[in-house]
DRENSE-702477 format. One record per residue (C-alpha): chain; z, y, x; residue number from 1; residue in three letters. Coordinates in Angstrom, 2 decimals. Example, Ala and Ser with C-alpha at 12.3 -4.5 7.8 and 13.67 -1.06 7.14 Angstrom:
2
SITE  chain       pz       py       px  resi  resn
SITE      A     7.80    -4.50    12.30     1   ALA
SITE      A     7.14    -1.06    13.67     2   SER
This chain:
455
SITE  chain       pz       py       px  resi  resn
SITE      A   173.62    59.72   103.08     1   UNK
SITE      A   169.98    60.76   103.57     2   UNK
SITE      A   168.90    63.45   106.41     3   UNK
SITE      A   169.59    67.29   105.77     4   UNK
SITE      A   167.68    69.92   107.26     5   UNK
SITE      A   168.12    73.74   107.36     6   UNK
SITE      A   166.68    77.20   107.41     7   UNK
SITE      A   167.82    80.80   107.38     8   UNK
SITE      A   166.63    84.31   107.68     9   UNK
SITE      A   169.07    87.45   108.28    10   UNK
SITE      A   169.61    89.95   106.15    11   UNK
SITE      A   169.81    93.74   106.79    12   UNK
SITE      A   169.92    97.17   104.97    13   UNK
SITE      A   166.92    99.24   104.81    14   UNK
SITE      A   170.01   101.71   106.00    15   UNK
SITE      A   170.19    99.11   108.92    16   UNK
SITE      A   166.72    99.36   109.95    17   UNK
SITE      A   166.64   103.05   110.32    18   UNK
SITE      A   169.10   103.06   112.62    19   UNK
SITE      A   168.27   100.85   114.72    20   UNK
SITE      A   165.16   102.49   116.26    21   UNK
SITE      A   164.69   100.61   118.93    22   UNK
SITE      A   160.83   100.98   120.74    23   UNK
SITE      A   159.30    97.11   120.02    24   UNK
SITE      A   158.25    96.64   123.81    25   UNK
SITE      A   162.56    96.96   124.75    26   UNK
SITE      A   162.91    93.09   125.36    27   UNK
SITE      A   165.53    92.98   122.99    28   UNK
SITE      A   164.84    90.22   120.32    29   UNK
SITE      A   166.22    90.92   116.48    30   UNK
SITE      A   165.28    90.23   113.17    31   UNK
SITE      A   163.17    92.72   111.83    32   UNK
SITE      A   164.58    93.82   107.85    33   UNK
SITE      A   161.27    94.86   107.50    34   UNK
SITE      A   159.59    92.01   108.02    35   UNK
SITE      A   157.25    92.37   110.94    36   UNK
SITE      A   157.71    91.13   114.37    37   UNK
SITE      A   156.07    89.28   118.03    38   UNK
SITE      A   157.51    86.20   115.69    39   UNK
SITE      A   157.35    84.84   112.56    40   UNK
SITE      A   159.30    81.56   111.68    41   UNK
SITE      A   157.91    79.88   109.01    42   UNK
SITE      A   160.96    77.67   107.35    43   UNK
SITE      A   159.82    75.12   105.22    44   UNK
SITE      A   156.05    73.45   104.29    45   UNK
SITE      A   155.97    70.38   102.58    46   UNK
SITE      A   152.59    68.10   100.94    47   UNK
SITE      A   155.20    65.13    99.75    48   UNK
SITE      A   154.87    63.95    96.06    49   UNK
SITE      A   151.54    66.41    95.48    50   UNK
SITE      A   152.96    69.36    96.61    51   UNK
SITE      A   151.21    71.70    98.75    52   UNK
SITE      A   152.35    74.73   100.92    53   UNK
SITE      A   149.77    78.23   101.45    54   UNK
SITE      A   150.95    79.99   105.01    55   UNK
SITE      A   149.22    83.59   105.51    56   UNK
SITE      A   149.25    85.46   108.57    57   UNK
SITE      A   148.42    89.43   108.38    58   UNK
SITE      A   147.88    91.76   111.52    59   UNK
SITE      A   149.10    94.95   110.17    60   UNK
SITE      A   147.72    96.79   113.00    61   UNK
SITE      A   144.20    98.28   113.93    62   UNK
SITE      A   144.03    96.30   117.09    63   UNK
SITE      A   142.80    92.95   118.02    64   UNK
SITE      A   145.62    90.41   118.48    65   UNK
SITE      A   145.54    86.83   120.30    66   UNK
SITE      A   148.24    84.55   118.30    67   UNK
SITE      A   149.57    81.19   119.04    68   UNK
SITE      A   150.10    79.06   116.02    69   UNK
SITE      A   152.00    75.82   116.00    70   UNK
SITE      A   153.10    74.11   113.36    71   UNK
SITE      A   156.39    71.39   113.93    72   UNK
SITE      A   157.49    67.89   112.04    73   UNK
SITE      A   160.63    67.67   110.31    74   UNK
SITE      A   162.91    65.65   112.41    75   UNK
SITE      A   162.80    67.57   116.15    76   UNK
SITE      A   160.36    69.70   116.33    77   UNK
SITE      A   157.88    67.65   117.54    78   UNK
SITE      A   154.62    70.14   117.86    79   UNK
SITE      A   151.90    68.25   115.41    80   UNK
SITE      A   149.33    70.73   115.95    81   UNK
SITE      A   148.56    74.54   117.82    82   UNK
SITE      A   146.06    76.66   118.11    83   UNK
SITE      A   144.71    80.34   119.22    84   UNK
SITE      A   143.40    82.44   116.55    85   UNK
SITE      A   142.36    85.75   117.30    86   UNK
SITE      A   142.70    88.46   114.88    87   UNK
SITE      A   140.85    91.37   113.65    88   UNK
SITE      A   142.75    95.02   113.02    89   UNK
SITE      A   144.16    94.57   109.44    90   UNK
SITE      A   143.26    90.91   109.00    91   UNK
SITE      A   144.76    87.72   107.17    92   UNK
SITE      A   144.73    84.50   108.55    93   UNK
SITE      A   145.07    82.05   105.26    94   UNK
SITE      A   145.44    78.37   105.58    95   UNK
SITE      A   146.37    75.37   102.79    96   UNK
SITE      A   148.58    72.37   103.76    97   UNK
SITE      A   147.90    69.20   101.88    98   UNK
SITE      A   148.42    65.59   101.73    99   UNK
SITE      A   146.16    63.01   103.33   100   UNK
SITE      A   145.19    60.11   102.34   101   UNK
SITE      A   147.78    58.37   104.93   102   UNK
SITE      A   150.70    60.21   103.70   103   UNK
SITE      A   150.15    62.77   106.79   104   UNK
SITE      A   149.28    66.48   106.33   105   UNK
SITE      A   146.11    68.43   107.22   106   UNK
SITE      A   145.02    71.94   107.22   107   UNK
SITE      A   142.74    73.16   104.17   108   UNK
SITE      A   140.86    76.79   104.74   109   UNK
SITE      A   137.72    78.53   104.20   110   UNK
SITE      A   139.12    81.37   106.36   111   UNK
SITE      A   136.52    82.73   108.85   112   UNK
SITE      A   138.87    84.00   111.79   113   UNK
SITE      A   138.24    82.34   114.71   114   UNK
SITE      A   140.27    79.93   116.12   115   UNK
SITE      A   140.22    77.82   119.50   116   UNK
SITE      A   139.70    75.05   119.13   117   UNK
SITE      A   137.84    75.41   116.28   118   UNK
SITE      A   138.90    73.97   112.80   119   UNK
SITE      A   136.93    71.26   111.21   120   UNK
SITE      A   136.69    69.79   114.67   121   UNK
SITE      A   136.96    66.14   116.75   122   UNK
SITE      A   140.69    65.50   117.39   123   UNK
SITE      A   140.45    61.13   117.17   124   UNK
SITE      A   141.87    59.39   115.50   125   UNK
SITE      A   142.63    62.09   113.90   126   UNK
SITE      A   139.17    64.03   113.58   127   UNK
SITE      A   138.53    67.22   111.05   128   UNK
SITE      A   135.43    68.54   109.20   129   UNK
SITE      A   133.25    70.93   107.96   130   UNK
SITE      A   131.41    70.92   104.66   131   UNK
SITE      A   129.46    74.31   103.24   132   UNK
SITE      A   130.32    75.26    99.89   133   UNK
SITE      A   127.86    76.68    97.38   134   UNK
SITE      A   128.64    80.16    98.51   135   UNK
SITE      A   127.57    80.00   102.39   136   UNK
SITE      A   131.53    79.65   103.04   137   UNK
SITE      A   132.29    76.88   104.99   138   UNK
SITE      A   134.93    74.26   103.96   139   UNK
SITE      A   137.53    73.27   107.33   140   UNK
SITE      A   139.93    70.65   107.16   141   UNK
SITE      A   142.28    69.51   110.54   142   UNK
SITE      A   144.66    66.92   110.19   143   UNK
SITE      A   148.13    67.29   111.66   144   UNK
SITE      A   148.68    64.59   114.55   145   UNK
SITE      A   151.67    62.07   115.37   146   UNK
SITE      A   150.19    62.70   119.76   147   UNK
SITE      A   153.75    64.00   121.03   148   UNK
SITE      A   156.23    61.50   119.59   149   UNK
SITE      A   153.57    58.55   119.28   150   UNK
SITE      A   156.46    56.56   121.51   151   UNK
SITE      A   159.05    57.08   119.46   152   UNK
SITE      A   160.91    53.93   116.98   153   UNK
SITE      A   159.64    56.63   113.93   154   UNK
SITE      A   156.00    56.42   115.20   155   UNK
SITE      A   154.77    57.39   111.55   156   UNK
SITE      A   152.21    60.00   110.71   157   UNK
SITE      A   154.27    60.88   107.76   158   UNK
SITE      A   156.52    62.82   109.85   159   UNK
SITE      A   153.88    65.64   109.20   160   UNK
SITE      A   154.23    66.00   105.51   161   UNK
SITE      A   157.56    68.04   106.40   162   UNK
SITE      A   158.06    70.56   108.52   163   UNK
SITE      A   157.96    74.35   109.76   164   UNK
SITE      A   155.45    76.70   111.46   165   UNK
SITE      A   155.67    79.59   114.00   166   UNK
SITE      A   153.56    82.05   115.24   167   UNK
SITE      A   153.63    83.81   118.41   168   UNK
SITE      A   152.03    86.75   119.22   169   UNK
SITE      A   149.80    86.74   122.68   170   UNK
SITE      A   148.82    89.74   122.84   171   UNK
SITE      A   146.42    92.44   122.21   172   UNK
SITE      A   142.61    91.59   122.80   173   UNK
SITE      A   140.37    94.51   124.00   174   UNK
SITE      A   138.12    95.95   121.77   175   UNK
SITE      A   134.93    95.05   124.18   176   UNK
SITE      A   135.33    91.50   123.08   177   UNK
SITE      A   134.06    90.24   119.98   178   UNK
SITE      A   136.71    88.36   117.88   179   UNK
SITE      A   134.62    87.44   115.10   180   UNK
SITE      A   131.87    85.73   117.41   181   UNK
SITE      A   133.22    82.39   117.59   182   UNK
SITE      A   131.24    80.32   119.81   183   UNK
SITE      A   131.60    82.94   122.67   184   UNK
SITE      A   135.46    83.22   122.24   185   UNK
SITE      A   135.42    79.22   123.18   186   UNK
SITE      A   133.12    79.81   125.55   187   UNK
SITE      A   135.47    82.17   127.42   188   UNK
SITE      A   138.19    79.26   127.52   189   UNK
SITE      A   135.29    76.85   128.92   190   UNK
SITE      A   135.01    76.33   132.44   191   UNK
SITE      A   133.10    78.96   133.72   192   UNK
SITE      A   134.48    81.43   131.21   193   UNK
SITE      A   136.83    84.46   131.82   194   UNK
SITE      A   139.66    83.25   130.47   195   UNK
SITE      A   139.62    79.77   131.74   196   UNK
SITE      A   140.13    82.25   134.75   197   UNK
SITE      A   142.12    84.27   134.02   198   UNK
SITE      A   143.68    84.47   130.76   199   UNK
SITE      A   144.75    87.87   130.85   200   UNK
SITE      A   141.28    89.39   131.22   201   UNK
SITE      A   140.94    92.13   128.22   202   UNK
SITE      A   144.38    90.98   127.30   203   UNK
SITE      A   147.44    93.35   127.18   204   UNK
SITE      A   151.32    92.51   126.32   205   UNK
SITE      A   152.30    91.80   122.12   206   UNK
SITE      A   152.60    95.17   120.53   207   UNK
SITE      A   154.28    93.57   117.30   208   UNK
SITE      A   153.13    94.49   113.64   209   UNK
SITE      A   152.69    90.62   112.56   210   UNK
SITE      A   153.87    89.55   108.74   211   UNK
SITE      A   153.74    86.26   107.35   212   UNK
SITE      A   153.93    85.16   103.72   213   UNK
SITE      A   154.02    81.34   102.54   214   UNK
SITE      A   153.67    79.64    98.98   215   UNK
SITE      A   154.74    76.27    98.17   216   UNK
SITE      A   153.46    74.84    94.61   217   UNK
SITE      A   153.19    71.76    92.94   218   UNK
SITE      A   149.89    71.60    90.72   219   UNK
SITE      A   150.89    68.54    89.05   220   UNK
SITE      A   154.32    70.12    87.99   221   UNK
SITE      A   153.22    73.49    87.71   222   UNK
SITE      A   155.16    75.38    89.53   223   UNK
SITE      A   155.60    77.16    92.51   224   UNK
SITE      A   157.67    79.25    94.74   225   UNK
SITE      A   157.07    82.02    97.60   226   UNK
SITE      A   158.85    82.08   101.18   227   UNK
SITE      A   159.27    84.06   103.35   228   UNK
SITE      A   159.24    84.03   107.21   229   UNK
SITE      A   161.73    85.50   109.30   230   UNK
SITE      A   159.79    88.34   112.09   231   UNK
SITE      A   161.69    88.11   114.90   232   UNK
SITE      A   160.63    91.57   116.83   233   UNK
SITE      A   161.15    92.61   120.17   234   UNK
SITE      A   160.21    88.96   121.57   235   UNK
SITE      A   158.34    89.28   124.44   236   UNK
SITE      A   159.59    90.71   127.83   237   UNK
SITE      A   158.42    94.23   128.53   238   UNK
SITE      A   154.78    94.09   130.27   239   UNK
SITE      A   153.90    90.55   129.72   240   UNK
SITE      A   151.56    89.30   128.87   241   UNK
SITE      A   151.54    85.90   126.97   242   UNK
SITE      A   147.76    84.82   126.51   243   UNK
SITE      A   147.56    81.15   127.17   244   UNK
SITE      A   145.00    78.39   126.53   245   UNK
SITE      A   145.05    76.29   123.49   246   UNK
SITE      A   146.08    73.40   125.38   247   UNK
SITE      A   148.99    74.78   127.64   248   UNK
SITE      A   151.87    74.14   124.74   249   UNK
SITE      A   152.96    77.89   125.49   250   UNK
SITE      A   154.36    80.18   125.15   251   UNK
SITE      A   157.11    79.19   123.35   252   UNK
SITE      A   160.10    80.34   121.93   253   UNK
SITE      A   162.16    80.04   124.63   254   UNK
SITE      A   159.84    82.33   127.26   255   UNK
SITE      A   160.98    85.46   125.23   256   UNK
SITE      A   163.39    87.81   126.39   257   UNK
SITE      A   166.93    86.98   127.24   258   UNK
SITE      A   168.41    90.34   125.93   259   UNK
SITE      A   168.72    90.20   121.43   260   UNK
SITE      A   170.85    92.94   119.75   261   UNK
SITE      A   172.71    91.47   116.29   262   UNK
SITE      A   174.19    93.20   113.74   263   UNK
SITE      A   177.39    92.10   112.51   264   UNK
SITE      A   179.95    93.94   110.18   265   UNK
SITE      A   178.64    97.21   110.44   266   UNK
SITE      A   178.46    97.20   113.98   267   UNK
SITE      A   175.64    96.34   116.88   268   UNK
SITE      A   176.04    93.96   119.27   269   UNK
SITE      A   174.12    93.44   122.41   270   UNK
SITE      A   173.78    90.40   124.33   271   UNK
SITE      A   172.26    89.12   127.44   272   UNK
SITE      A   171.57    86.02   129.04   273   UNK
SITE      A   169.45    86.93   131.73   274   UNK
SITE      A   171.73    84.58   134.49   275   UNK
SITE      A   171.04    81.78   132.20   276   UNK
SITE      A   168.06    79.35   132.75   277   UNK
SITE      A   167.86    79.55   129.42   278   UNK
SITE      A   168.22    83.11   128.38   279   UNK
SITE      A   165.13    83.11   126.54   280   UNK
SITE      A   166.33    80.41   123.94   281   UNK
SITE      A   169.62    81.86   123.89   282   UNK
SITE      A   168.48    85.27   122.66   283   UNK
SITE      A   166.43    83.82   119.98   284   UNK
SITE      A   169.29    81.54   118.96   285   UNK
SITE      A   171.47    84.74   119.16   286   UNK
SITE      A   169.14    86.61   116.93   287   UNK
SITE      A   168.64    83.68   114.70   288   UNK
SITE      A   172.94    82.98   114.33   289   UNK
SITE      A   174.98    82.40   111.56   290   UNK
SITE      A   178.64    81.39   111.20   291   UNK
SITE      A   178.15    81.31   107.06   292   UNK
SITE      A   175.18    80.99   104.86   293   UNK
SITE      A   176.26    81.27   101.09   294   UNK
SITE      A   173.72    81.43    97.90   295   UNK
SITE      A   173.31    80.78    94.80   296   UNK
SITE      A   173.20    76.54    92.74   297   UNK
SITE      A   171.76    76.59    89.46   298   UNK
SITE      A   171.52    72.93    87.65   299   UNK
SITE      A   172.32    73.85    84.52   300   UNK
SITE      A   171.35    70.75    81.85   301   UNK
SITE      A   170.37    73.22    78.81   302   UNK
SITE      A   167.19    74.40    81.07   303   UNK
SITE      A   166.86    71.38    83.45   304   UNK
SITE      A   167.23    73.73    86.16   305   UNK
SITE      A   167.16    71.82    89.76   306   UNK
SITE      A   168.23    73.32    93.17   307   UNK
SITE      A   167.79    72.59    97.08   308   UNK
SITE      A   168.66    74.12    99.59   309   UNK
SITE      A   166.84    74.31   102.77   310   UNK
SITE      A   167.95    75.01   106.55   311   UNK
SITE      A   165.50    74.73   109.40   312   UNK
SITE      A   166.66    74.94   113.21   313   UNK
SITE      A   163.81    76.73   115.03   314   UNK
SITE      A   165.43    76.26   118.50   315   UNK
SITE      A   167.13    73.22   118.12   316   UNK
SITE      A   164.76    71.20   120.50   317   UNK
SITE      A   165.52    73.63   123.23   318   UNK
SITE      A   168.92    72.25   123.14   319   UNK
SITE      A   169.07    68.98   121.68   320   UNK
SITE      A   166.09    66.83   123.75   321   UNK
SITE      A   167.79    66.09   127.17   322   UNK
SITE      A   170.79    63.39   127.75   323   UNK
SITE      A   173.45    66.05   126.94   324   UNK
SITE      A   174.00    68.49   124.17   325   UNK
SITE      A   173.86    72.26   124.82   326   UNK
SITE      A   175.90    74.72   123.08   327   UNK
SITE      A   175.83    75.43   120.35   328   UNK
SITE      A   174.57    72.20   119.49   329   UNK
SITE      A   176.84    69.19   119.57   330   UNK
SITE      A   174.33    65.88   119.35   331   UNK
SITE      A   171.40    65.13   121.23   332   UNK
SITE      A   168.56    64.16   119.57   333   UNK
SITE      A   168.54    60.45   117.82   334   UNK
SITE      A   168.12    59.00   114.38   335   UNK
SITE      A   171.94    58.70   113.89   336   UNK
SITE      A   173.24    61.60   115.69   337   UNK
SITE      A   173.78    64.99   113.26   338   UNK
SITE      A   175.06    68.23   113.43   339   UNK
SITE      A   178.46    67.71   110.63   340   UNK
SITE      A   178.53    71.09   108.13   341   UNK
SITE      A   181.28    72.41   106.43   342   UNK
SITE      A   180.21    72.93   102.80   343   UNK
SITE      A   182.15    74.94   100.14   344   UNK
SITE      A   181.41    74.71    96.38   345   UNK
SITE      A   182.19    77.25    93.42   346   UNK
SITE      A   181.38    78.31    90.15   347   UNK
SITE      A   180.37    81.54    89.16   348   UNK
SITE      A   183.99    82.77    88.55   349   UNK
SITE      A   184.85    81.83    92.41   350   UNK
SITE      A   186.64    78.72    91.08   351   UNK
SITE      A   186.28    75.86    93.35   352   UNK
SITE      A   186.94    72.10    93.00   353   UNK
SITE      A   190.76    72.03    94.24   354   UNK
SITE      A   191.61    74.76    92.19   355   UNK
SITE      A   192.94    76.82    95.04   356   UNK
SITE      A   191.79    79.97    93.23   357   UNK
SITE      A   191.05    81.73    96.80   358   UNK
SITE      A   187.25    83.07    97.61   359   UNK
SITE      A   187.38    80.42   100.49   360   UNK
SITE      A   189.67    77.51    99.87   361   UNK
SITE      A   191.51    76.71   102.89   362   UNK
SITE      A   190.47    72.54   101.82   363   UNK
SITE      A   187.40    71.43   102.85   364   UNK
SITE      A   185.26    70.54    99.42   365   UNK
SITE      A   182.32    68.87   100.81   366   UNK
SITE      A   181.25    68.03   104.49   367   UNK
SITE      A   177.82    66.85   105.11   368   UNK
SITE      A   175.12    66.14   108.01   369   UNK
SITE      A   172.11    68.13   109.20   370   UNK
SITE      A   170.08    65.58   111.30   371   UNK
SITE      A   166.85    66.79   111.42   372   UNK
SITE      A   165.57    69.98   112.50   373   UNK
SITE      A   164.67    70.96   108.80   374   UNK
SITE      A   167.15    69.84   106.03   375   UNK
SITE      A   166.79    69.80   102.54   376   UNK
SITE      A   170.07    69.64   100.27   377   UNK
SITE      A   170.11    68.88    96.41   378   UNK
SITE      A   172.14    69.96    94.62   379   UNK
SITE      A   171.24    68.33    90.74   380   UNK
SITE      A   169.87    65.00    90.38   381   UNK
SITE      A   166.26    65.45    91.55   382   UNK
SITE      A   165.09    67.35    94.50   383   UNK
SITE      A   163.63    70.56    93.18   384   UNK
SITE      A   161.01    70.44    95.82   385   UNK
SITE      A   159.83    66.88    95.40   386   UNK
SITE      A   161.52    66.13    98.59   387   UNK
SITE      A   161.76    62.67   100.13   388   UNK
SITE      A   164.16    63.00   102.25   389   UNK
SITE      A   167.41    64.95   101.53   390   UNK
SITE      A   171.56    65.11   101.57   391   UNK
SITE      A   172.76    64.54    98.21   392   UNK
SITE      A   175.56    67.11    97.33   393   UNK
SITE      A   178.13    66.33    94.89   394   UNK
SITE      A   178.37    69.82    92.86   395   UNK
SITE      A   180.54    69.69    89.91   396   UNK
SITE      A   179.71    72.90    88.09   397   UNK
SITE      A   176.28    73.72    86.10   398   UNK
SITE      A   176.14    77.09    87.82   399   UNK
SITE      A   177.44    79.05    91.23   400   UNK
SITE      A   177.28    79.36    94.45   401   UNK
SITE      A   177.86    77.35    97.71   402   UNK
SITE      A   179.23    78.69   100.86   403   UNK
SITE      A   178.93    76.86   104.52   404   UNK
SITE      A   180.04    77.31   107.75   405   UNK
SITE      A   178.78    76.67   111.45   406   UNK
SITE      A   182.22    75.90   113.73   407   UNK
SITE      A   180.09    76.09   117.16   408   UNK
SITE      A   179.31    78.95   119.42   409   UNK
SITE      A   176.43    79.69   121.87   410   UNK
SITE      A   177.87    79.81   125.54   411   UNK
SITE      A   179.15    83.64   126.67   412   UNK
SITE      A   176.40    85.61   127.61   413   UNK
SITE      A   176.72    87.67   131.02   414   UNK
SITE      A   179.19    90.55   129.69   415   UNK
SITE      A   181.53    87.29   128.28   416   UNK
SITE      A   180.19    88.29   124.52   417   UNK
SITE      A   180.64    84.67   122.55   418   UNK
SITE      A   178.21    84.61   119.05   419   UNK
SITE      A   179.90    82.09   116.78   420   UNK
SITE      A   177.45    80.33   114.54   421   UNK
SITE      A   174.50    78.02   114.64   422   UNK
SITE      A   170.54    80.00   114.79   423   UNK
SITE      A   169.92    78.65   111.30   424   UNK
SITE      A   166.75    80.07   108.95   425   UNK
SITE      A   166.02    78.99   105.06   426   UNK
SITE      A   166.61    79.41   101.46   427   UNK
SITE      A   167.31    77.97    98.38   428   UNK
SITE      A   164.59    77.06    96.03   429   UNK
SITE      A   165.71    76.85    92.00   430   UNK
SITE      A   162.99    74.47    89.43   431   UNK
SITE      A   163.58    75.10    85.46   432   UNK
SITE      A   161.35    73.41    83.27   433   UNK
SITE      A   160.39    74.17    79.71   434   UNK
SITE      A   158.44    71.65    77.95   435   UNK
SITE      A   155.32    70.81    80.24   436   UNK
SITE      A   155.90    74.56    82.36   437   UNK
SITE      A   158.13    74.78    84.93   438   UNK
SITE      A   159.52    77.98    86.98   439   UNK
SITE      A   159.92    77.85    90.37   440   UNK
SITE      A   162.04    80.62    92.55   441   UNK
SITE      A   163.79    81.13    95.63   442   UNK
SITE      A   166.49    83.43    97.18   443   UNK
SITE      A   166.84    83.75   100.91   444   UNK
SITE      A   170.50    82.42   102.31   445   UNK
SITE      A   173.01    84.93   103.01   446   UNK
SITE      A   174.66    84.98   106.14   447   UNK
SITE      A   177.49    86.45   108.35   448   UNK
SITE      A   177.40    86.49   111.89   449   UNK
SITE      A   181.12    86.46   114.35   450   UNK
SITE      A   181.39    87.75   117.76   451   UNK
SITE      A   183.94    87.99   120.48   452   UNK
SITE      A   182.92    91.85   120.82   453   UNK
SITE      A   183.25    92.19   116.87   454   UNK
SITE      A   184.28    90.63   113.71   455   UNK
């Protein structure tokens, strides 16, 4: 069986998000219905078999922000490339993934917000450039790099041509410093420069207002397919400030606040891992948790219709990386050790395989592996999403839907509150092709959440 991976987002009411008002500097992490956050987790970007992946990031606030973004390979995590970018009130960061010539993946953008480093810069072996274009724009290209798991058996750079991004708010930059002048923003991270001093000169705690949108498209079979990022808000601990250097690998996911408030059958749950070491990843992970994902399988022959599904683990490697597994996880990381899934198959009627007739048959239809931290699953014969590494699912229908369910549970916070589920983020992305068009779409998963303090 080839290597799953997996991604989810939650879903709430509009009704949902109005009541729950809760002030964005509160430390408590959620999803945000409404799609802006500290966070965004970017599930899925892929530049196998010509395909291509856009990633936009939009400051819906009139305020300067400082944002961290990182993007991370397929299999753990592994960070394969980070940067600052700073910016503007009401700006949009836009960058293109795309294939290298050594099967690796490198960043594409004419996009003038400044970043540190700079784009289009030295990074040997792996170096980038800059070419002007006929316009005065200026052409940037920055491979992704193989640096962090370069000791590793799976050494290749092709472990970049899969994977997910995040992005981290910093924080908000004072208006006395010029974000669009970037030499001098390096210069501040230079030695001698106020930042390389002290980062949090002109630098106040996240505010929130961050959106994301991605698109993933294949030129050659023209079509594509938009996804969307989960905004985590709430993220950051009340007063801090998170402005680091390019270099320091932080912050990450796990320095966010320990507190997350979940919503679960019509009911809000608070938890809080503050005693834990680490509360931070536990919050996220408690924001972030499913017990079931369902949606919807459509490989019906008549319209050569092809599905995958896709689940991405954004705090996996929080878990996962030491000699012991931590809950919820059950496998450290290695090439052969996965995370086993329940998987549940039925037609559009609710019939499933065995016949039982029952919206979830008490047999087990189909049990398969996520190894890596993002998993694709296909569903027909080819991978809608020109994946080249996937679980192949046995479904026996031409249309339906697919339930699946996460037996583990994080560890009890401090009031003893157990979330049952795995913090899973993705989606399923459908391919029908007509002739020499094809259609691309894709529906976010669906999923449930169980606690001890409510069903």
């Amino acid at each position: 069986m080839k290597h799953l991976k997996f991604t989810k987002t939650l879903a709430l009411t509009a009704a949902v998000s109005a009541a729950l008002a809760v002030n964005t500097a509160s430390g408590q992490q959620r999803v945000n219905p409404e799609g802006t956050g500290q966070v965004l987790l970017y599930p899925f970007y892929n530049t196998e078999n010509t395909n291509d992946t856009y990633m936009h990031v939009a400051n819906t606030k009139a305020e300067n922000k400082a944002v961290k973004v990182r993007f991370m390979e397929h299999v753990n995590s592994e960070v394969v490339l980070e940067f600052n970018t700073y910016l503007g009130g009401l700006d949009v960061m836009a960058l293109a993934l795309t294939a290298t010539d050594t099967g690796g993946t490198t960043i594409v953008t004419t996009d003038s917000t400044c970043t540190v480093p700079e784009l289009g810069t030295t990074n040997s072996p792996y170096n980038g450039t800059q070419t002007e274009l006929a316009d005065g724009s200026i052409l940037r290209t920055q491979p992704l790099v193989n640096f962090l798991y370069d000791d590793e058996t799976n050494d290749s750079i092709t472990r970049t041509s899969m994977g997910h991004m995040e992005v981290i708010e910093l924080g908000v930059v004072d208006s006395s410093i010029d974000i669009t002048d970037c030499d001098a923003l390096n210069e501040l991270w230079q030695t001698g420069g106020a930042w390389k001093a002290d980062s949090s000169t002109d630098v106040t705690a996240p505010t929130g207002g961050l959106y994301g949108y991605s698109l993933f498209l294949n030129p050659e079979k023209a079509f594509s397919m938009t996804l969307n990022p989960v905004a985590i808000d709430g993220w950051a601990k009340a007063g801090t400030n998170y402005h680091t250097g390019p270099a320091d690998m932080g912050p990450e996911l796990d320095d966010g606040s320990p507190k997350a408030i979940i919503y679960t059958d019509g009911d809000y749950v608070e938890v809080n891992y503050t005693s834990k070491s680490n509360g931070g990843a536990l919050a996220t992970s408690a924001a972030l948790a499913a017990s079931s994902l369902s949606n919807e399988v459509l490989v019906e022959d008549t319209i050569a219709a092809e599905t995958d599904w896709v689940f991405t683990f954004p705090t996996r490697r929080f878990f996962n990386s030491g000699s012991a597994a931590v809950a919820p996880f059950t496998t450290v990381y290695a090439d052969e050790d996965c995370e086993e899934i329940d998987m549940y198959l039925h037609d559009r009627t609710g019939e499933t395989v065995s016949g039982a007739n029952s919206f979830l048959p008490s047999d087990l239809i189909e049990k398969t592996e996520a190894c890596n931290a993002v998993s694709v699953a296909v569903f027909g014969d080819n991978s809608a999403l020109r994946a080249n590494t996937y679980a192949e699912i046995e479904y026996p229908y031409q249309n339906g839907w697919t339930g699946m369910s996460f037996d583990r549970a994080l560890p009890a916070d401090d009031a003893g509150v157990t979330v049952k589920g795995l913090p899973v983020i993705g989606f399923a992305g459908t391919r029908i092709v007509n002739d020499v068009m094809s259609y691309g779409s894709s529906i976010d998963h669906k999923s449930a959440v169980v606690t001890s303090a409510g069903s």
